[in-house]
Backbone as ProteinMPNN parsed JSONL, in Angstrom:
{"seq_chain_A": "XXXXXXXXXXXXXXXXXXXXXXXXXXXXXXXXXXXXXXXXXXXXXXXXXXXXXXXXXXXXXXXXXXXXXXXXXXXXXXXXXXXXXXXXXXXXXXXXXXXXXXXXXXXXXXXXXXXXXXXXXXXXXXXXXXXXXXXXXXXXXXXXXXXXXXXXXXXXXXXXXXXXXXXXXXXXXX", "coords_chain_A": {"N_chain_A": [[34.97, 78.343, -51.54], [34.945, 81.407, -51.639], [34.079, 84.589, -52.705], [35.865, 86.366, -52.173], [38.066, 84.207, -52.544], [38.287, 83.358, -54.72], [39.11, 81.948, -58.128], [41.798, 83.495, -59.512], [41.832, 84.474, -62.252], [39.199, 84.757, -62.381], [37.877, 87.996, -62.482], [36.976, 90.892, -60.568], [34.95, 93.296, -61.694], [33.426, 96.364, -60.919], [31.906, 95.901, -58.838], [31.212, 93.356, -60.006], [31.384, 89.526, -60.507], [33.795, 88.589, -63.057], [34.369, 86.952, -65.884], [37.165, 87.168, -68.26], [37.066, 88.551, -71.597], [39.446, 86.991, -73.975], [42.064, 89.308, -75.604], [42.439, 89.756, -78.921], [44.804, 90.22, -79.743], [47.378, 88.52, -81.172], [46.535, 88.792, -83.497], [45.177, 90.85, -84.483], [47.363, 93.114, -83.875], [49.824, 92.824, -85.845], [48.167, 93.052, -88.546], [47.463, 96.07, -87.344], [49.908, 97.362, -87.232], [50.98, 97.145, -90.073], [49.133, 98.798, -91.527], [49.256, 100.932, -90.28], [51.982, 101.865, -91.25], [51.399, 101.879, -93.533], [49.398, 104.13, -93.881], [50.9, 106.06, -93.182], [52.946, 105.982, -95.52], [50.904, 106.898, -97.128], [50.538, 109.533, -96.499], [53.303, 110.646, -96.03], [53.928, 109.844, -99.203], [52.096, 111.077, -100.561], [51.0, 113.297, -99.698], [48.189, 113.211, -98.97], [45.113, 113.305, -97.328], [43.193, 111.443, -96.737], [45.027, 109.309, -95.171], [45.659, 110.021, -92.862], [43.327, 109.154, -91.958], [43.695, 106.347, -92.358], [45.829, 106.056, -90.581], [44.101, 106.86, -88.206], [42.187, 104.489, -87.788], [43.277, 101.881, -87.012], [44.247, 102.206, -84.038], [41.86, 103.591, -82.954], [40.165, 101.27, -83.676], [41.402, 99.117, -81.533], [41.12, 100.23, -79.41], [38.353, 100.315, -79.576], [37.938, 97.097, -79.136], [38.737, 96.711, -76.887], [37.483, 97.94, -75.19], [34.967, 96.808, -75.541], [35.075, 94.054, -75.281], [33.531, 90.616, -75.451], [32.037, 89.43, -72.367], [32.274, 86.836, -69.137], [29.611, 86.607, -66.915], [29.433, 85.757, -63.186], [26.623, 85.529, -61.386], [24.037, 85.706, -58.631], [21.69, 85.582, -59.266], [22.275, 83.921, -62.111], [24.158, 82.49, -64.734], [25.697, 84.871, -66.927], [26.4, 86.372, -70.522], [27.959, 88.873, -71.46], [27.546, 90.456, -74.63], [28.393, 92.887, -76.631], [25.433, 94.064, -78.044], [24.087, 92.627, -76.769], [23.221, 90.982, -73.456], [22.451, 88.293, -72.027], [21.007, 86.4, -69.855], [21.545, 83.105, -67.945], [19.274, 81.265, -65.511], [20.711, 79.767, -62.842], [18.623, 77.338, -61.593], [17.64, 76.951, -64.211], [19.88, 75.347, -65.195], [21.107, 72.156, -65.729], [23.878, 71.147, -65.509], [27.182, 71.482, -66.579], [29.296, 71.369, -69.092], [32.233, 70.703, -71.082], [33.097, 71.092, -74.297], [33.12, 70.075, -77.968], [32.138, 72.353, -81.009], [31.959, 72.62, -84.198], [34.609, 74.528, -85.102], [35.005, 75.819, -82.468], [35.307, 75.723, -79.177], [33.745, 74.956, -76.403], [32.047, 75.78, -73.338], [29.527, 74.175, -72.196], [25.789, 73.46, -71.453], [23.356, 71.891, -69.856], [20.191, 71.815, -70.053], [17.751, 71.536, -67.211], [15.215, 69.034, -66.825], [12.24, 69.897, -67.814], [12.645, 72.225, -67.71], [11.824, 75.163, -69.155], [13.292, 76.932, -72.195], [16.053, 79.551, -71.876], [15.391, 83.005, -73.479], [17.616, 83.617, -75.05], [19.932, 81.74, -76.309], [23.327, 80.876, -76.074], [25.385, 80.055, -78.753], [23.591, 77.945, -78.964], [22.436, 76.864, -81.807], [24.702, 76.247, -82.908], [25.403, 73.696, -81.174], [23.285, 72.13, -81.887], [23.74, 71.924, -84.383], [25.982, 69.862, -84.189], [25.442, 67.775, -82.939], [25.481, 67.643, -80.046], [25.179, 66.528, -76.793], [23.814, 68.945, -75.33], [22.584, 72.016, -74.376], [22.729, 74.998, -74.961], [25.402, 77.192, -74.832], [28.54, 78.741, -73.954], [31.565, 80.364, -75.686], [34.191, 78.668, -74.708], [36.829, 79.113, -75.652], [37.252, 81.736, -76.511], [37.441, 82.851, -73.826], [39.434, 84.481, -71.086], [40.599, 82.419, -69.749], [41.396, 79.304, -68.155], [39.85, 76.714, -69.66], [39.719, 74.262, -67.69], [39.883, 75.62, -64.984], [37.522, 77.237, -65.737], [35.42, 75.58, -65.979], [35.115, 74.007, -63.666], [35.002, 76.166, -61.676], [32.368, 77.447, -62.139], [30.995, 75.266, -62.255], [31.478, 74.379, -59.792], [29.909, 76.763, -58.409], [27.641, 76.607, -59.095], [26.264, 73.865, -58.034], [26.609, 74.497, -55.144], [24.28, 76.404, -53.907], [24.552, 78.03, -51.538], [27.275, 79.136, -51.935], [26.343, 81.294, -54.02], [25.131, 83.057, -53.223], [26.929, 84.942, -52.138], [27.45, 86.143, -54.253], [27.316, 88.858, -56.371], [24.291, 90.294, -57.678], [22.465, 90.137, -60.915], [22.564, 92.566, -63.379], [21.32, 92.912, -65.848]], "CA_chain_A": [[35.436, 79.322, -52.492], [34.067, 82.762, -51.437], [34.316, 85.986, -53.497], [37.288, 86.46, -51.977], [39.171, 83.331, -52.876], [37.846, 83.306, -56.088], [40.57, 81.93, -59.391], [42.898, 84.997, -60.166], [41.322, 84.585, -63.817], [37.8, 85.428, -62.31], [38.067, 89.113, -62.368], [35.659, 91.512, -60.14], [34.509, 94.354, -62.167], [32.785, 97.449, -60.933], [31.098, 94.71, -58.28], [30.419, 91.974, -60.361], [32.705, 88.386, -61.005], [33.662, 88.529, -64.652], [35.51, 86.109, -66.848], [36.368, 88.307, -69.278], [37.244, 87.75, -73.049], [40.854, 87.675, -74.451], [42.031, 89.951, -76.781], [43.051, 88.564, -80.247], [46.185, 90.731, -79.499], [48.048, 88.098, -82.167], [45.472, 89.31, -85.029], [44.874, 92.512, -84.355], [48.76, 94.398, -83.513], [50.129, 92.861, -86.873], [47.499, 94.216, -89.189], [47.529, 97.601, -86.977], [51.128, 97.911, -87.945], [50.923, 97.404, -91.665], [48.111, 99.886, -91.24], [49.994, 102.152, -89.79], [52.753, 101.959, -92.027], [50.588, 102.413, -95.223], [48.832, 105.254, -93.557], [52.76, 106.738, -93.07], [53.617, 106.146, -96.182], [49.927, 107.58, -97.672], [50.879, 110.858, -96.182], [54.362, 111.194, -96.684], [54.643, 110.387, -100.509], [50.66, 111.884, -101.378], [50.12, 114.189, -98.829], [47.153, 112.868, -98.891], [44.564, 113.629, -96.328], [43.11, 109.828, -96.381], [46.432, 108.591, -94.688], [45.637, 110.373, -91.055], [42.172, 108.447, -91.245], [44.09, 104.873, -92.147], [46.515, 106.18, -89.128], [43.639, 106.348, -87.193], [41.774, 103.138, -88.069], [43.815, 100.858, -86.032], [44.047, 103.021, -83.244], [40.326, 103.296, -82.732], [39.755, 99.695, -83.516], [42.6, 98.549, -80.325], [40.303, 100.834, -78.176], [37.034, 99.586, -79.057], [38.067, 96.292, -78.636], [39.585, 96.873, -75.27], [36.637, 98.267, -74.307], [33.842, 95.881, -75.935], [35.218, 92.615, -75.546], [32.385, 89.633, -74.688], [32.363, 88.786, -70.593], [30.612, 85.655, -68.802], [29.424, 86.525, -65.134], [28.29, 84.723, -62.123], [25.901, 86.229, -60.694], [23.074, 85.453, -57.796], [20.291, 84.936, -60.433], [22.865, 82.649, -62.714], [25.487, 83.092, -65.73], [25.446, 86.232, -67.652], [26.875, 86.109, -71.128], [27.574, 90.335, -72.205], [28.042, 90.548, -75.918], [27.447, 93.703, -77.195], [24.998, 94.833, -77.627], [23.358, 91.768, -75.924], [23.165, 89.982, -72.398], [21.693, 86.343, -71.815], [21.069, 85.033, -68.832], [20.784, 81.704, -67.946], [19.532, 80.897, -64.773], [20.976, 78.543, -61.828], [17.957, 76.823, -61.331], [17.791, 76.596, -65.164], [20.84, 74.609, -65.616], [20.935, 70.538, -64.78], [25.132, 70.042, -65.496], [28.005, 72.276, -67.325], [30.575, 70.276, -69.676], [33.098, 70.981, -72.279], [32.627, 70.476, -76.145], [33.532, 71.34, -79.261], [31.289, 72.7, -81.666], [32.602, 73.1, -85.473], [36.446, 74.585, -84.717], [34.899, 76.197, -81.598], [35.805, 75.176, -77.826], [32.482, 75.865, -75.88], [31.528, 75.673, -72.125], [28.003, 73.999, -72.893], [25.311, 73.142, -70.17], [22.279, 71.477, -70.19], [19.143, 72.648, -69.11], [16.943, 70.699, -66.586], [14.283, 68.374, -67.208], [10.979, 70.389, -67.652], [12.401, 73.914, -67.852], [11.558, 75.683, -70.988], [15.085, 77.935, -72.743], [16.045, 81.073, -72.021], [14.877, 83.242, -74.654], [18.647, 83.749, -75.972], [20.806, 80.688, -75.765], [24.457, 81.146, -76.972], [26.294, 78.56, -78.97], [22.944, 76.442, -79.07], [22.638, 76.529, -82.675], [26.191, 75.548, -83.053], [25.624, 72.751, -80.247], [22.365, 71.099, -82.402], [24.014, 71.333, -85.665], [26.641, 69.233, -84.24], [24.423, 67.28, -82.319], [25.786, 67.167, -79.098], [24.099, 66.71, -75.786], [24.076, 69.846, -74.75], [21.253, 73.153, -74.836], [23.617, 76.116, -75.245], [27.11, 77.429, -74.187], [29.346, 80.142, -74.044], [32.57, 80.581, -76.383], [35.295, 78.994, -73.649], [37.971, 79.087, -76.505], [37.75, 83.287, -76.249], [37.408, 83.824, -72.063], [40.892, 84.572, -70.971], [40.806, 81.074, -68.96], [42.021, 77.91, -69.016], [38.983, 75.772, -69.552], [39.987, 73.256, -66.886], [39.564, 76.085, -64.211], [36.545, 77.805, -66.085], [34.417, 74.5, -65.548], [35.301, 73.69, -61.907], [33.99, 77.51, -60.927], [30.899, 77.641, -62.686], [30.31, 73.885, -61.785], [31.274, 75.117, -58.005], [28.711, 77.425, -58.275], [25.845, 75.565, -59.365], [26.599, 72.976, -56.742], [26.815, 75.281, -54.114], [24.256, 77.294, -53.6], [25.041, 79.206, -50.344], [28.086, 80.684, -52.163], [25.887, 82.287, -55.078], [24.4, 84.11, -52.221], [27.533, 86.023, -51.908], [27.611, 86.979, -55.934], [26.327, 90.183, -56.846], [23.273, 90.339, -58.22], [22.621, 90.101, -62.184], [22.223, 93.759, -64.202], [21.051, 92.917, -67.27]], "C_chain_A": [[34.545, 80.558, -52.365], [34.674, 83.899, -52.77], [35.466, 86.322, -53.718], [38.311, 86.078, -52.333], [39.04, 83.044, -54.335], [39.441, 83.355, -56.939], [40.549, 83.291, -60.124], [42.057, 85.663, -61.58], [39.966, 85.201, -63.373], [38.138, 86.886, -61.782], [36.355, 90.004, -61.63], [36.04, 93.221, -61.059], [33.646, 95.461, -61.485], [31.285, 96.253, -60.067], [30.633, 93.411, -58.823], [31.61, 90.975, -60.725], [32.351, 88.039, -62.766], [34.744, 87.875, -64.658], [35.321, 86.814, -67.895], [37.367, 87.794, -70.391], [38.993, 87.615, -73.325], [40.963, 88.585, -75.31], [42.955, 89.846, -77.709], [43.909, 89.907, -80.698], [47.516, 90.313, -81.038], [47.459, 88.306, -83.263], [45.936, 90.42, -85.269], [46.314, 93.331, -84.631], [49.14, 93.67, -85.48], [49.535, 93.928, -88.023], [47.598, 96.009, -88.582], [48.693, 98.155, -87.577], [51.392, 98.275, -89.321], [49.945, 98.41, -91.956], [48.544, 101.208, -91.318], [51.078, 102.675, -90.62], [52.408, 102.46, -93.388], [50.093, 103.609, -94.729], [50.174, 106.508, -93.545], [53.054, 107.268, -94.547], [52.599, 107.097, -97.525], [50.404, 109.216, -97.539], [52.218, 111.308, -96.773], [54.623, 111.368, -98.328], [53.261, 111.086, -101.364], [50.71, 113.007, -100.937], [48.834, 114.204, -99.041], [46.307, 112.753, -97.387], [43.372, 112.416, -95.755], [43.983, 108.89, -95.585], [46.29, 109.166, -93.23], [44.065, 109.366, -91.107], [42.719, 106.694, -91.164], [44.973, 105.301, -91.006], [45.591, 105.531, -87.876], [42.775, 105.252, -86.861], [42.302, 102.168, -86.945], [43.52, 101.163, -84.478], [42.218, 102.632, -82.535], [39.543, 101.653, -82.057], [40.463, 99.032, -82.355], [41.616, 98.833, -79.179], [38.952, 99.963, -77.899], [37.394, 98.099, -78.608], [38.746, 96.068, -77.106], [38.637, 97.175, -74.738], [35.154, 97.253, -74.477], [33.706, 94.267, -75.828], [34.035, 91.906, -74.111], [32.849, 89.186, -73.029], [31.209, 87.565, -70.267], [30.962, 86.346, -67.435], [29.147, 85.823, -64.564], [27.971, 86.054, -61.179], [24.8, 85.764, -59.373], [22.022, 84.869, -58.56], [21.097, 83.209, -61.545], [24.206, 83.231, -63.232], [25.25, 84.197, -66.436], [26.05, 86.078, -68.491], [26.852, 88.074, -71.883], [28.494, 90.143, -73.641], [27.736, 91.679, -76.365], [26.956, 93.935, -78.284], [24.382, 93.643, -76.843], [23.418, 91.225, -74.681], [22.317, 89.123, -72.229], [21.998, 86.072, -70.446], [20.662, 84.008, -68.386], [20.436, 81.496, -66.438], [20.253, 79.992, -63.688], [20.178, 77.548, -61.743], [17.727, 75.876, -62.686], [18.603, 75.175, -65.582], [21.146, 73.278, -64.872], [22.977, 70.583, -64.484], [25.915, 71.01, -66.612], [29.154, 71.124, -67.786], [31.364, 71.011, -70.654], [33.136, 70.223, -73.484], [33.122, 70.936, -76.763], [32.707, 71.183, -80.417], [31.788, 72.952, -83.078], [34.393, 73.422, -84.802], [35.881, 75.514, -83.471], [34.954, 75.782, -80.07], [34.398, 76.148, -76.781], [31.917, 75.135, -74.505], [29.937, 75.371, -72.556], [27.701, 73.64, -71.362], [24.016, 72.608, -70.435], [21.464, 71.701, -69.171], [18.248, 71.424, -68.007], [16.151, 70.617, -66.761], [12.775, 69.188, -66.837], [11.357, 71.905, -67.55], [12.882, 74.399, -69.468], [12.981, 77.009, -70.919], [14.763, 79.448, -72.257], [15.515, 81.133, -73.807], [16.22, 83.429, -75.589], [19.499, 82.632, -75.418], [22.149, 80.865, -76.485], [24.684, 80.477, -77.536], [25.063, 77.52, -79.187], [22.604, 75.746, -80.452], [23.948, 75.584, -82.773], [26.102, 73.996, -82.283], [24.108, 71.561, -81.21], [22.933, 70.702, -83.476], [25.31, 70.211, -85.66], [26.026, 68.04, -83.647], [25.298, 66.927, -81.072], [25.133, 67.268, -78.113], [23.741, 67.597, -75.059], [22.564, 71.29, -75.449], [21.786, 74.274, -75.009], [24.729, 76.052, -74.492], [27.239, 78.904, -74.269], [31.03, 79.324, -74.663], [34.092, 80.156, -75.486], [36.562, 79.269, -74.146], [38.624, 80.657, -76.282], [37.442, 83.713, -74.622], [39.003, 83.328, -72.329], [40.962, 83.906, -69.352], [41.162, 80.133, -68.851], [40.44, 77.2, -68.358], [38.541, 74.928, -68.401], [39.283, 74.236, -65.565], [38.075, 76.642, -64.453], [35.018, 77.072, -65.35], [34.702, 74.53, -64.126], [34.588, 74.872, -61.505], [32.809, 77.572, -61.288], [30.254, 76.125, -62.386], [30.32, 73.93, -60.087], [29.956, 75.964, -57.437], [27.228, 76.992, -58.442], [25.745, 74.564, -58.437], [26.288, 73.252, -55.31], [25.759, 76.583, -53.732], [24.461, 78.809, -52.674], [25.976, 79.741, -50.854], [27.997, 81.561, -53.094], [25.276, 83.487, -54.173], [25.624, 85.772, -51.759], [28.3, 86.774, -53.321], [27.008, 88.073, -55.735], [24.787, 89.785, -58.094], [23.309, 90.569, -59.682], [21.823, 92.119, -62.677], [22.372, 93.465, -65.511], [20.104, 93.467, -67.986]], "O_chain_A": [[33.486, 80.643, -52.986], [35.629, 83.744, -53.531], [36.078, 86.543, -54.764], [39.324, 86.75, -52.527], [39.909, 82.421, -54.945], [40.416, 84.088, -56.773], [39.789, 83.893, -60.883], [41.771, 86.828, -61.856], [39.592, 86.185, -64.01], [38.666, 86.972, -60.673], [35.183, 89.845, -61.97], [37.026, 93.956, -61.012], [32.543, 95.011, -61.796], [30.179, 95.954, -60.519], [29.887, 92.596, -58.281], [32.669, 91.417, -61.17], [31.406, 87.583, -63.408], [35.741, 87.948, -63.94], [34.281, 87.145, -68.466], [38.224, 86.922, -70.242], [39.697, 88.364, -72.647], [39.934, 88.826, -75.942], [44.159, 89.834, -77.452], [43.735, 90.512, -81.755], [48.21, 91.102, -81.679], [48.084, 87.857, -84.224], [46.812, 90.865, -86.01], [46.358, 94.139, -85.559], [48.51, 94.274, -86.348], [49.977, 95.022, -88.374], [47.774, 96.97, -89.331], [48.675, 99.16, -88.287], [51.868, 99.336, -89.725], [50.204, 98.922, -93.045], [48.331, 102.176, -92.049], [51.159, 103.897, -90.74], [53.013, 103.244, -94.119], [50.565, 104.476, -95.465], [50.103, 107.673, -93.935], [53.309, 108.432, -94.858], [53.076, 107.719, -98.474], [50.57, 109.94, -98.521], [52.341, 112.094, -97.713], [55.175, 112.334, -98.854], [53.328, 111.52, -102.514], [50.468, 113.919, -101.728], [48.304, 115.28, -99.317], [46.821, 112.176, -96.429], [42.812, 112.458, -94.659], [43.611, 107.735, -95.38], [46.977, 108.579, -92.393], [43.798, 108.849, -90.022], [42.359, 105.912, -90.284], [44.674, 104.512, -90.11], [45.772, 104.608, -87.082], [42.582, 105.026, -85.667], [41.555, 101.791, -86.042], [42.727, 100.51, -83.799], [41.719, 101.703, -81.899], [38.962, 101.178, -81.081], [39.842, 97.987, -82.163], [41.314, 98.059, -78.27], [38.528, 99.329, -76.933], [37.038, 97.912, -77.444], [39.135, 95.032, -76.566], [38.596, 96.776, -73.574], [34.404, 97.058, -73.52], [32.781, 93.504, -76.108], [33.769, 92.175, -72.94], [33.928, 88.682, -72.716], [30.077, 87.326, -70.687], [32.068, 86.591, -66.953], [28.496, 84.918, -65.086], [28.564, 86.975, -60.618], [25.4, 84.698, -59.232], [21.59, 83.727, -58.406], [20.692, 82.052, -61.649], [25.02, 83.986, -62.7], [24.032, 84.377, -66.431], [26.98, 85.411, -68.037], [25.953, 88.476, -72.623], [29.675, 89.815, -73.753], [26.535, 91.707, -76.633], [27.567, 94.041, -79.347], [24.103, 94.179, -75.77], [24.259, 90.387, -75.005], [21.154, 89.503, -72.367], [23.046, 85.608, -69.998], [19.449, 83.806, -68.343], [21.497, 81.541, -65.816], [20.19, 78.927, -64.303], [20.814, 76.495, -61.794], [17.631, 74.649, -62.659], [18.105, 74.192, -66.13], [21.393, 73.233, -63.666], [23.425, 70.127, -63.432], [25.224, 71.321, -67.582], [29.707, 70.281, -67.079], [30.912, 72.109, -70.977], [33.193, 69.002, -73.622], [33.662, 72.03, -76.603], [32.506, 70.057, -80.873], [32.241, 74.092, -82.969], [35.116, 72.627, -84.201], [36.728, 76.406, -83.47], [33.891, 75.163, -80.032], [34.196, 77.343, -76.563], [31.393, 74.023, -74.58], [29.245, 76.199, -73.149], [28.482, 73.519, -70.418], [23.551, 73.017, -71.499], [21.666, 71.786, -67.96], [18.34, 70.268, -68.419], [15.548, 71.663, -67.001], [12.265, 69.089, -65.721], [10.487, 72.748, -67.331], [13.707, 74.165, -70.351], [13.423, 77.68, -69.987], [13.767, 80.171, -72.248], [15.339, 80.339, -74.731], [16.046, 83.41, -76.807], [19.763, 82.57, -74.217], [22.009, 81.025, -77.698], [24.154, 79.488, -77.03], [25.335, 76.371, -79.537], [22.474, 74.526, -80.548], [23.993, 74.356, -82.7], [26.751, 73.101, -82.823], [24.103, 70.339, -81.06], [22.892, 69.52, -83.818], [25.702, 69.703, -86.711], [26.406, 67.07, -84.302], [25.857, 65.831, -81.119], [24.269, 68.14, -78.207], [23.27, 67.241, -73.978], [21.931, 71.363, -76.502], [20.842, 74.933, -75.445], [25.044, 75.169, -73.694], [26.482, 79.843, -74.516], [31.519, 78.251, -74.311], [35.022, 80.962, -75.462], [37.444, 79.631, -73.368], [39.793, 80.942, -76.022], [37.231, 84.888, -74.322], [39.576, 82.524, -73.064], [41.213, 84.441, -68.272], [41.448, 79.785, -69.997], [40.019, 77.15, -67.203], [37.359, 74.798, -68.082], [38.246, 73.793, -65.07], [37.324, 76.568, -63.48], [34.092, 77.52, -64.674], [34.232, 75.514, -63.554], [33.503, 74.675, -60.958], [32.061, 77.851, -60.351], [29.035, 75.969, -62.315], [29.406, 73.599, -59.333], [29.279, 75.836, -56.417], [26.118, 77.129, -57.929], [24.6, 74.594, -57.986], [25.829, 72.459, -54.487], [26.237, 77.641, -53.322], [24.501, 80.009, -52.948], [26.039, 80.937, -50.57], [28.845, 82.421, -53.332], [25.042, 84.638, -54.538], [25.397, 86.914, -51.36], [29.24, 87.562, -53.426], [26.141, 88.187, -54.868], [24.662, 89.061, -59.082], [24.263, 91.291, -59.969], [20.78, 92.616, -62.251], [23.36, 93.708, -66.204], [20.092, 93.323, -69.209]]}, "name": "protein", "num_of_chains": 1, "seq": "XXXXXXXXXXXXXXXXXXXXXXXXXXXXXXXXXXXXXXXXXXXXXXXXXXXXXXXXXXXXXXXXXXXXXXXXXXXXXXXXXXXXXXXXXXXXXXXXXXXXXXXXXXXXXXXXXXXXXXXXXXXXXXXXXXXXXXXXXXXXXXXXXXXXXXXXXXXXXXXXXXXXXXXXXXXXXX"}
């Protein structure tokens, strides 16, 4: 599995392989509409000059989220987890074994670290993963990548497996 052949779902970004978030599309457009509609109807029967800022409320909010939504990488160094404002990375070397869990109502790519290496300093999900107590040292959110689980694991478990084809990742910018 080179760069090249890489699952459809793993997206290359601006050089780097991103799994990147979904966007809660079924949330979001409803509320925008009723939004939009009250903002309509602010203006037309007030003329009220509060009714172009609920217009643009939604608006705004569609963008940032289009533009902010959380990504996991693979990178040369390891996984990359961008949240903003934050990035975590976990190393390769770090990580003994990647599994699938569920954490409270959350669906979470967890991994456990190898015997004698001390945590990254930001672990995602690892709260969530003690208070449930499962065997696991942190994760990432697999419920929100726009993946199907099944494939998510196999690549990131490909990769850890494999080193010679992290060699042809891009390098981590974090």
């Amino acid at each position: 599995m080179s760069t090249a052949s890489a699952p459809r779902v793993l997206r290359r970004r601006r050089g780097r392989l991103v799994f990147p978030a979904r966007r809660p599309a079924a949330l979001v457009v409803p509320f925008a509409v009723v939004t939009e509609v009250a903002g309509c109807i602010m203006i037309l029967t007030e003329g009220s000059s509060i009714g172009w800022f609920v217009c643009a409320a939604p608006v705004v909010t569609l963008l940032l989220t289009a533009v902010q939504r959380p990504t996991l990488e693979l990178t040369q160094e390891g996984v990359v987890q961008r949240q903003y404002p934050f990035a975590s990375l976990t190393r390769w070397e770090a990580i003994d074994h990647f599994g699938l869990t569920r954490a409270g109502n959350r669906r979470i790519l967890a991994y456990r670290l190898a015997e004698g290496v001390a945590p990254p300093r930001r672990q995602p999900a690892a709260a969530m993963l003690r208070a449930t107590e499962q065997p696991f040292d942190g994760g990432y959110f697999s419920d929100s990548i726009a993946a199907p689980e099944d494939q998510l694991l196999a690549t990131v478990t490909e990769y850890l497996r494999h080193p010679e084809r992290r060699a042809e990742l891009p390098r981590a910018k974090t």
